[in-house]
Kinemage of the C-alpha trace (Angstrom):
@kinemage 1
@onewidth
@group {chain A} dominant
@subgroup {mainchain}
@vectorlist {calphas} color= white
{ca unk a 1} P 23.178 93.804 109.566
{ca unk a 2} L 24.973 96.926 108.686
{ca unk a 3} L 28.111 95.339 106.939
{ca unk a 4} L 26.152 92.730 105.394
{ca unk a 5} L 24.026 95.826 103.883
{ca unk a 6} L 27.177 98.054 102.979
{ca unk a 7} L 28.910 94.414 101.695
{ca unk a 8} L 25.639 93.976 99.327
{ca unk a 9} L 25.783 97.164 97.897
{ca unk a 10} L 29.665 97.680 97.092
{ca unk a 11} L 28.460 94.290 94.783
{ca unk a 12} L 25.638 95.775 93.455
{ca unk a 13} L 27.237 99.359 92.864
{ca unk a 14} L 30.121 97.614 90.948
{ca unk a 15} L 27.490 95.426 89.001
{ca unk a 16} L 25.417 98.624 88.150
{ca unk a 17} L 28.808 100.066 86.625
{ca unk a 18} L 29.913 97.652 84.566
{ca unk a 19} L 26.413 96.655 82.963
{ca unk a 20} L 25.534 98.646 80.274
{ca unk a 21} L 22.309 99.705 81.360
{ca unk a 22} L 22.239 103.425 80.257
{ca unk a 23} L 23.624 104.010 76.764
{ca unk a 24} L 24.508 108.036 75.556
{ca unk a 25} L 23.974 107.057 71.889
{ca unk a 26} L 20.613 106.153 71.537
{ca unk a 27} L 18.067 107.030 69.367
{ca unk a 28} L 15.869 109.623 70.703
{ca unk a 29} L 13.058 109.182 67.761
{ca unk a 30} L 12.352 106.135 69.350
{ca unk a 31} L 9.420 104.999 71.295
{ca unk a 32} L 9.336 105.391 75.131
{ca unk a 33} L 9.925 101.491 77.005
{ca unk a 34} L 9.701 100.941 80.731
{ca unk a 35} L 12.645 98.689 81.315
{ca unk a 36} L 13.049 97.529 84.601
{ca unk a 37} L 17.079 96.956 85.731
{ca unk a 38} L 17.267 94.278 88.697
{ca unk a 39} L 20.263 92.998 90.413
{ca unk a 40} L 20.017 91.030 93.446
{ca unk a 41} L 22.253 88.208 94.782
{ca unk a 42} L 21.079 85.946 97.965
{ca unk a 43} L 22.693 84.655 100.326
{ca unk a 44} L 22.290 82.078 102.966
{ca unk a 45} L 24.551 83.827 105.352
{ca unk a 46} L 22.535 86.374 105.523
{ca unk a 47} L 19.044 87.282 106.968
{ca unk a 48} L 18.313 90.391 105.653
{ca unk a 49} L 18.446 90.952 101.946
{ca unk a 50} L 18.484 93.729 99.528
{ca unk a 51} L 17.593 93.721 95.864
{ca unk a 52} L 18.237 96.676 93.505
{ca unk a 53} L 15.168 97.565 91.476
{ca unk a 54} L 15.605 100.795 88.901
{ca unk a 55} L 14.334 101.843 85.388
{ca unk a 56} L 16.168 102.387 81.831
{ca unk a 57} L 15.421 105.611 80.726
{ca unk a 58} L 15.052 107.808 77.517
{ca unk a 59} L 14.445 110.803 76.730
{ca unk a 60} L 15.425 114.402 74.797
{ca unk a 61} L 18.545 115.595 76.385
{ca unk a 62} L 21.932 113.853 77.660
{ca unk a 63} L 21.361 110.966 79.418
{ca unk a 64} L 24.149 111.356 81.806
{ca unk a 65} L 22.659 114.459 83.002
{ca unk a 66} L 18.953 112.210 83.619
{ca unk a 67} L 21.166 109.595 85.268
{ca unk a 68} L 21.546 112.088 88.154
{ca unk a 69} L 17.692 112.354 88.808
{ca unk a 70} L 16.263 110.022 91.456
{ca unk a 71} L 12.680 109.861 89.288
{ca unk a 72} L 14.556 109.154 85.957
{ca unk a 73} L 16.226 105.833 88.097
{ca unk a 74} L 13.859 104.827 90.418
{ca unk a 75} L 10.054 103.871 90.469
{ca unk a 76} L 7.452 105.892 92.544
{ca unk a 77} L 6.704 104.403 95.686
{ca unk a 78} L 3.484 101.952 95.338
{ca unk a 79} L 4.317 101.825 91.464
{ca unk a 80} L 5.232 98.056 92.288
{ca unk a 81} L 4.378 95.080 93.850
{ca unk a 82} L 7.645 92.813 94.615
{ca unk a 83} L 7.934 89.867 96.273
{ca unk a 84} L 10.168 86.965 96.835
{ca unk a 85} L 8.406 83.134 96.044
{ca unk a 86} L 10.515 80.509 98.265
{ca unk a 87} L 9.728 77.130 95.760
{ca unk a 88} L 10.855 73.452 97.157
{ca unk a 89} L 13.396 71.900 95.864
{ca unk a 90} L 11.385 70.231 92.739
{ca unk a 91} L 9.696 73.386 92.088
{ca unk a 92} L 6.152 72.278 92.784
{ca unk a 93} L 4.860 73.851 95.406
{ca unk a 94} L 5.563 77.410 96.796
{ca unk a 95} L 6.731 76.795 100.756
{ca unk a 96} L 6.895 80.904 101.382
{ca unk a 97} L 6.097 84.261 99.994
{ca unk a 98} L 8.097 87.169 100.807
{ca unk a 99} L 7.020 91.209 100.169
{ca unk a 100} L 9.677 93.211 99.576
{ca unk a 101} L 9.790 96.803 101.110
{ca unk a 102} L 11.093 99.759 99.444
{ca unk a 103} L 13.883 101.708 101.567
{ca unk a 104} L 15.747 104.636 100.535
{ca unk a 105} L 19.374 104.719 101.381
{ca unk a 106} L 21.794 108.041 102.279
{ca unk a 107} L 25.115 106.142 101.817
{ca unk a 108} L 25.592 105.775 97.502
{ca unk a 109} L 29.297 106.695 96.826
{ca unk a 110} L 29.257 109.965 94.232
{ca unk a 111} L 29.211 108.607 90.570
{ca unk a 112} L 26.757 109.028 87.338
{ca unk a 113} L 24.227 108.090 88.916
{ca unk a 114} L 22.019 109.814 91.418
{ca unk a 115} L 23.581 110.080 94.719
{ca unk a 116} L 23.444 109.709 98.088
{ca unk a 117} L 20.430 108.517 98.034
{ca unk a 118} L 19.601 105.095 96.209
{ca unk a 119} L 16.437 103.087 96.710
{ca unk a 120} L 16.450 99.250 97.343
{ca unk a 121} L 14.231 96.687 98.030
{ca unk a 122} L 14.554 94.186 101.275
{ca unk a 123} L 12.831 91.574 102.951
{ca unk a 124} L 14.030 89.197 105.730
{ca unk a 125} L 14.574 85.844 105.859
{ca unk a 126} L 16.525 82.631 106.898
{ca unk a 127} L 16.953 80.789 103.374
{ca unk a 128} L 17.116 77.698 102.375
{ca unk a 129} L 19.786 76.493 100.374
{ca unk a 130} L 17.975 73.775 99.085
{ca unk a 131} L 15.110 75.696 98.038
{ca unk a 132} L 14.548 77.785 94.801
{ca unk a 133} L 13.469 81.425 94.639
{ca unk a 134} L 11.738 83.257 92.292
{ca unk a 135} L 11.615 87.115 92.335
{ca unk a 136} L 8.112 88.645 90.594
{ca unk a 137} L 7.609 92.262 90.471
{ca unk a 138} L 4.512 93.339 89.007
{ca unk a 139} L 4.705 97.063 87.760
{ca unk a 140} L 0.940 98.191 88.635
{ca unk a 141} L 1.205 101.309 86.075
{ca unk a 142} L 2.528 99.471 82.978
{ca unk a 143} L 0.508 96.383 83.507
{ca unk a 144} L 3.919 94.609 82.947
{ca unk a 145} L 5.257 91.110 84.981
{ca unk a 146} L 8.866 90.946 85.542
{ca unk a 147} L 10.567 87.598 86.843
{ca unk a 148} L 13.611 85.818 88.028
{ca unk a 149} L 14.625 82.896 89.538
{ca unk a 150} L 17.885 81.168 91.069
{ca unk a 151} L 18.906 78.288 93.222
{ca unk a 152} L 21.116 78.827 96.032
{ca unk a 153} L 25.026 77.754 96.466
{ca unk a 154} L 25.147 74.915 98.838
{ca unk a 155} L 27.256 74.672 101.623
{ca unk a 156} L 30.756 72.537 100.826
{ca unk a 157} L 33.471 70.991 102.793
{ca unk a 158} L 36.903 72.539 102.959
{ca unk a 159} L 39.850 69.855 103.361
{ca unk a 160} L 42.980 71.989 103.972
{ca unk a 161} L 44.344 73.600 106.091
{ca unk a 162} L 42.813 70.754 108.308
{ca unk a 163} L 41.674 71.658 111.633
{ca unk a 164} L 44.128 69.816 114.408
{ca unk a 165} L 41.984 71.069 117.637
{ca unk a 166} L 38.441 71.026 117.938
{ca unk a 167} L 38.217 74.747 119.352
{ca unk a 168} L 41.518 76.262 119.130
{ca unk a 169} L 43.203 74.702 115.876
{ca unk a 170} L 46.393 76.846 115.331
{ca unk a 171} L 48.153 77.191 111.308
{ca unk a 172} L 52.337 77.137 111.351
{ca unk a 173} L 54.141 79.083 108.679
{ca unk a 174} L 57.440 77.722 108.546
{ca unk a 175} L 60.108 80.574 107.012
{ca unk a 176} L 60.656 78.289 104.376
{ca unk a 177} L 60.209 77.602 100.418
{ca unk a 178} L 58.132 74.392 101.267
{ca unk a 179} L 54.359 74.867 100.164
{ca unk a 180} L 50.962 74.506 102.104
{ca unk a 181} L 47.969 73.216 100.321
{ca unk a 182} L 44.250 74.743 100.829
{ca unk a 183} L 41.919 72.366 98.947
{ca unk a 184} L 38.147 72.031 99.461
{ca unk a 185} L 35.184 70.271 97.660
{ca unk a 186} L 32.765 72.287 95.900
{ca unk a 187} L 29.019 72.366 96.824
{ca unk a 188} L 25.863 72.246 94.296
{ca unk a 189} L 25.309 75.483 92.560
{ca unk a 190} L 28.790 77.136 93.007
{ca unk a 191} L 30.591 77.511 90.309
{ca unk a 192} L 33.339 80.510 91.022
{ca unk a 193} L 35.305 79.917 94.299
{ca unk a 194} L 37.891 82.642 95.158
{ca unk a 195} L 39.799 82.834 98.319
{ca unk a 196} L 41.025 85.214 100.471
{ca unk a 197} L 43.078 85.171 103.527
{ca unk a 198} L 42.784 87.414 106.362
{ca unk a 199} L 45.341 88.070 108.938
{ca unk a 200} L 43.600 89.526 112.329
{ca unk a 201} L 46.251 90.991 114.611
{ca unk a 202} L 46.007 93.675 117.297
{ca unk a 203} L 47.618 97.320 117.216
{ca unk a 204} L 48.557 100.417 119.838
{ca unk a 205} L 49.429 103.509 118.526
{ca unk a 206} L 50.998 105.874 120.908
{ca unk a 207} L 48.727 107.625 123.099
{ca unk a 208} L 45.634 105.603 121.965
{ca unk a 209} L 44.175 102.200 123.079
{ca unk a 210} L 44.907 99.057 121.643
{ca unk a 211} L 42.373 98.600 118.574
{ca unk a 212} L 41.778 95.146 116.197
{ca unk a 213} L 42.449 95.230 112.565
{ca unk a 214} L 43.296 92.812 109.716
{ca unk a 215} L 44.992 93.109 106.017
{ca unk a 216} L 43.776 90.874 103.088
{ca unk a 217} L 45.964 88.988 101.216
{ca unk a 218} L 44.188 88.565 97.578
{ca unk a 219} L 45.731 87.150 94.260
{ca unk a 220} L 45.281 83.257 94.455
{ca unk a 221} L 43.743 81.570 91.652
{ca unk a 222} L 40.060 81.538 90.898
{ca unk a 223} L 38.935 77.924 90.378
{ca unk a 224} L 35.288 77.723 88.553
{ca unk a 225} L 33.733 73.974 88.533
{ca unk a 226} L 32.833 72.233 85.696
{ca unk a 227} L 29.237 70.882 86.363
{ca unk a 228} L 27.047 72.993 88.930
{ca unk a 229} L 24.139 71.534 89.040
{ca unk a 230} L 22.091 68.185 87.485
{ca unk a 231} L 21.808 64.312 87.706
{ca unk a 232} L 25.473 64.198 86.155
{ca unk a 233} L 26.350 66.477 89.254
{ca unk a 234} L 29.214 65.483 91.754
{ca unk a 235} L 31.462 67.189 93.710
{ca unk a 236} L 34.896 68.179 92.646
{ca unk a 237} L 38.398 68.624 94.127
{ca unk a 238} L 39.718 71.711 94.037
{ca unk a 239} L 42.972 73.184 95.950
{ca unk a 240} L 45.947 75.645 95.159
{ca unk a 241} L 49.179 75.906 97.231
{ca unk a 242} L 50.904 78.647 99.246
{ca unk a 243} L 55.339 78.988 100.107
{ca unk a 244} L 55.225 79.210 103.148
{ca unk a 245} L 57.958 81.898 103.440
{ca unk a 246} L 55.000 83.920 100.947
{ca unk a 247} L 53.477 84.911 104.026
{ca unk a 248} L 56.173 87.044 105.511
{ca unk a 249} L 56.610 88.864 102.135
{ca unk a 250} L 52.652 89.648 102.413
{ca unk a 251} L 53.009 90.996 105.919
{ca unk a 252} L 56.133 92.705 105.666
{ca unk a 253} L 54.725 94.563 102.376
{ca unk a 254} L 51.038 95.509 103.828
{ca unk a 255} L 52.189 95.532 108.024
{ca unk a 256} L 53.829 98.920 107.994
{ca unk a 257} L 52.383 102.431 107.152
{ca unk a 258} L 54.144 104.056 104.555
{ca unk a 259} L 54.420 106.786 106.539
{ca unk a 260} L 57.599 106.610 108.321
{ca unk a 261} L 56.046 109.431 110.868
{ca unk a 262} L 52.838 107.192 111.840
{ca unk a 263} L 54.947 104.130 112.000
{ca unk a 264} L 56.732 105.587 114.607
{ca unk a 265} L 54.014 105.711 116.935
{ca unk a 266} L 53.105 102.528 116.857
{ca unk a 267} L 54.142 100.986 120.451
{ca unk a 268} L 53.303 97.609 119.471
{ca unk a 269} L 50.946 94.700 117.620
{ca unk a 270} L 49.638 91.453 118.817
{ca unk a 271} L 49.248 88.737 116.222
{ca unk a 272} L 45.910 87.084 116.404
{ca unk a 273} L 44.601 84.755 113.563
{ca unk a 274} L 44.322 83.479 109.902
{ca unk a 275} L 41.226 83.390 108.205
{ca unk a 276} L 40.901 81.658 105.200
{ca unk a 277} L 37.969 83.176 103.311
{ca unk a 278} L 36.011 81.493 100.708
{ca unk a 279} L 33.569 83.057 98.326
{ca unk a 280} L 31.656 81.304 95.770
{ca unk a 281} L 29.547 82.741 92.967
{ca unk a 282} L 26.274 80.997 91.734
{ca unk a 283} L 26.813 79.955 88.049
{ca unk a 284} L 24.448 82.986 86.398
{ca unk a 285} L 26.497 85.230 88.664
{ca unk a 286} L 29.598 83.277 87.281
{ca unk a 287} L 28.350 84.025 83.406
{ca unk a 288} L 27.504 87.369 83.928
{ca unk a 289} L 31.095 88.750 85.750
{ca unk a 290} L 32.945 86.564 82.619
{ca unk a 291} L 30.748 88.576 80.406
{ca unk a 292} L 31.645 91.707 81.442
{ca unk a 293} L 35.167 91.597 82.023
{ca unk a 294} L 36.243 93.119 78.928
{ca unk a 295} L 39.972 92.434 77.717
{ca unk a 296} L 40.473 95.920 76.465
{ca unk a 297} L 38.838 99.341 76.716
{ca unk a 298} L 37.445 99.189 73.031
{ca unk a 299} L 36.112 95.885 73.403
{ca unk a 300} L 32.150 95.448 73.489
{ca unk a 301} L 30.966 93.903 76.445
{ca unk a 302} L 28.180 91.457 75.609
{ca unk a 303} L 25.074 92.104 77.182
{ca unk a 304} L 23.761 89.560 79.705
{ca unk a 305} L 20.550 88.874 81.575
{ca unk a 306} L 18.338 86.145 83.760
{ca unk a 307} L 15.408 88.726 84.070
{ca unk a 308} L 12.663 88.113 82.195
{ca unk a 309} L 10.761 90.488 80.440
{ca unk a 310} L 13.539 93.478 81.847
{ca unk a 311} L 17.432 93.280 82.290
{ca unk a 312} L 20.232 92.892 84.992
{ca unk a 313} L 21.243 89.628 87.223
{ca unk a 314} L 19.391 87.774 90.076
{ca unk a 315} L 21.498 84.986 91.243
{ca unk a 316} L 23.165 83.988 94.167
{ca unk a 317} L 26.508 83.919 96.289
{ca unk a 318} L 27.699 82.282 99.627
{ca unk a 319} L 30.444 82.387 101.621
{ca unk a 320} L 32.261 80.348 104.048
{ca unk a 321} L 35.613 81.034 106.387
{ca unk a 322} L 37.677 78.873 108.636
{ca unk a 323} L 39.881 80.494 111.846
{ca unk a 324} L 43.015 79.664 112.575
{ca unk a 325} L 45.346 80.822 116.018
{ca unk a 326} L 48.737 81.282 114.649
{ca unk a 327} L 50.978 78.674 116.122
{ca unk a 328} L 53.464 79.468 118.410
{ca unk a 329} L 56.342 78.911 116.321
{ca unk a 330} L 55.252 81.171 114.262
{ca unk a 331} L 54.662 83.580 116.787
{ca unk a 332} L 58.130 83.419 117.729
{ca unk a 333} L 58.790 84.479 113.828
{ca unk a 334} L 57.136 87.376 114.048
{ca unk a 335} L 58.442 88.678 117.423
{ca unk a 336} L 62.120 87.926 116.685
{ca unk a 337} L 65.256 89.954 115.241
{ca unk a 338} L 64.962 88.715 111.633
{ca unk a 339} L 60.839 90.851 111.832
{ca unk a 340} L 61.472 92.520 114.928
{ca unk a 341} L 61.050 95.889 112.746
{ca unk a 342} L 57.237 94.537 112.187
{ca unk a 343} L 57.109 95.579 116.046
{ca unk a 344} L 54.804 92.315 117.152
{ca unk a 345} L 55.322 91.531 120.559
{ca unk a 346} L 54.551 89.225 123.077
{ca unk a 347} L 51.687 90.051 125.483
């Protein structure tokens, strides 16, 4: 539960960023407006679930300065009512309601905004993915209704890299310029997949115990689908390919520490596994990252929003990973003279 909650809000923290909630150059003539700033993003994978539910503000004075106030952010506790409506799949009947509990957190990085603490909103659940749900928040004091709703991203098959054993497939990397494929079919309601791989290998430093770690390797293409959702909906093909020989490169740059001195103490690593990693982004979620990935620092970001009647992004994500055991051939890579100076051993 605790990386899924510290996974949900690096996403939200980068989403309240980049959104251009809080504006120096207003107008402070103007009248007063309660404007409520949501971002959630569900996820089957997970059973506890946190939503993000602040205020605009305005005022006389610099509004960085009133970003740093928890009460200029945040709504008094009790000031709303939010829950979560789980809808069946044709939207006629309402199959669950969830409330939504206000937490306060101690763990927001330092920023413009007011920091550590940061107040969310969480329920818990096992979702659906074939259900709809529809967030209403009812601010009590402003006799104001606030509302969103999204569909969840379905599961989908992957293809490639096959799996060759039923619980202990292994994944060769030949040292070679030949390619391997990943390809997968993409599920209802996805429409951003990004992959990442993750190489899980074991490490001893000298005078410590042996300890588990991974590195990322990040950069393949993004593939977005080209219907989502609908009676016209099917799903597509996708796939990209990897050199094989790519993969050495990746762990010879990322493997050792830069510092020569700490490098030296390391008395050996164990290779473990590759994990392909697959993350796909709902299509609102999709719209709303294209929309604010501005091409240059002047450029105006377009404002975006699914919330009605306040501002921000409820949609949803999902994410899906298969395991490989590195075969022994490529074992036997890694532990001889050409990378013997990535110190992998044999156990």
């Amino acid at each position: 539960m605790k990386n899924q909650l510290i996974g949900l809000l690096a996403i939200l923290l980068t989403l309240l960023f980049v959104f251009p909630a809080c504006e120096t150059d207003f107008d402070v003539t103007a009248d007063w407006e309660d404007v409520t700033v949501v971002y959630g993003l569900l996820n089957q994978n997970d059973t506890t679930h946190y939503i993000r539910i602040s205020k605009g503000f305005l005022g006389e004075g610099n509004a960085l300065h009133m970003a740093k106030e928890m009460d200029s952010l945040y709504y008094e506790e009790g000031a709303l009512d939010a829950t979560i409506e789980e809808w069946d799949a044709n939207e006629s009947g309402i199959v669950n309601t969830y409330e939504l509990d206000r937490i306060i957190t101690q763990n927001k990085e330092p920023g413009t905004f007011a920091y550590p603490e940061q107040v969310l909103y969480t329920f818990d659940a096992a979702l659906n993915q074939d259900h709809i749900y529809k967030l209403v928040i009812n601010n009590k004091e402003r006799n104001k209704q606030v509302t969103a709703r999204s569909p969840l991203v379905r599961d989908f098959t992957i293809e490639k890299p096959a799996l060759n054993h039923p619980t202990e497939p292994t994944l060769y990397f030949p040292d070679n310029d030949y390619t391997k494929e990943v390809e997968w079919r993409t599920g209802r309601n996805g429409k951003r997949y990004e992959v990442v791989i993750n190489f899980h290998y074991r490490e001893q430093l000298s005078g410590e115990p042996v300890r588990d770690t991974f590195i990322t390797w990040a950069g393949f293409p993004t593939k977005k689908a080209d219907i989502v959702t609908g009676d016209n909906w099917t799903s597509e093909p996708m796939k990209f390919t990897i050199v094989n020989k790519s993969f050495y490169a990746f762990l010879e740059e990322r493997i050792p520490y830069d510092d020569p001195g700490k490098e030296s103490q390391v008395r050996g690593r164990y290779a473990d596994s590759i994990e392909f990693v697959f993350s796909v982004a709902a299509d609102e979620f999709n719209t709303y990252l294209e929309l604010n990935n501005a091409a240059s620092l002047v450029e105006e970001r377009p404002e975006y929003t699914n919330i009605n009647n306040g501002t921000g992004l409820f949609s949803a994500r999902f994410q899906k990973s298969r395991t490989f055991i590195l075969h022994p051939s490529t074992e036997a890579l890694l532990t001889g003279e050409k990378y013997g100076y990535l110190q992998f051993i044999d156990e």
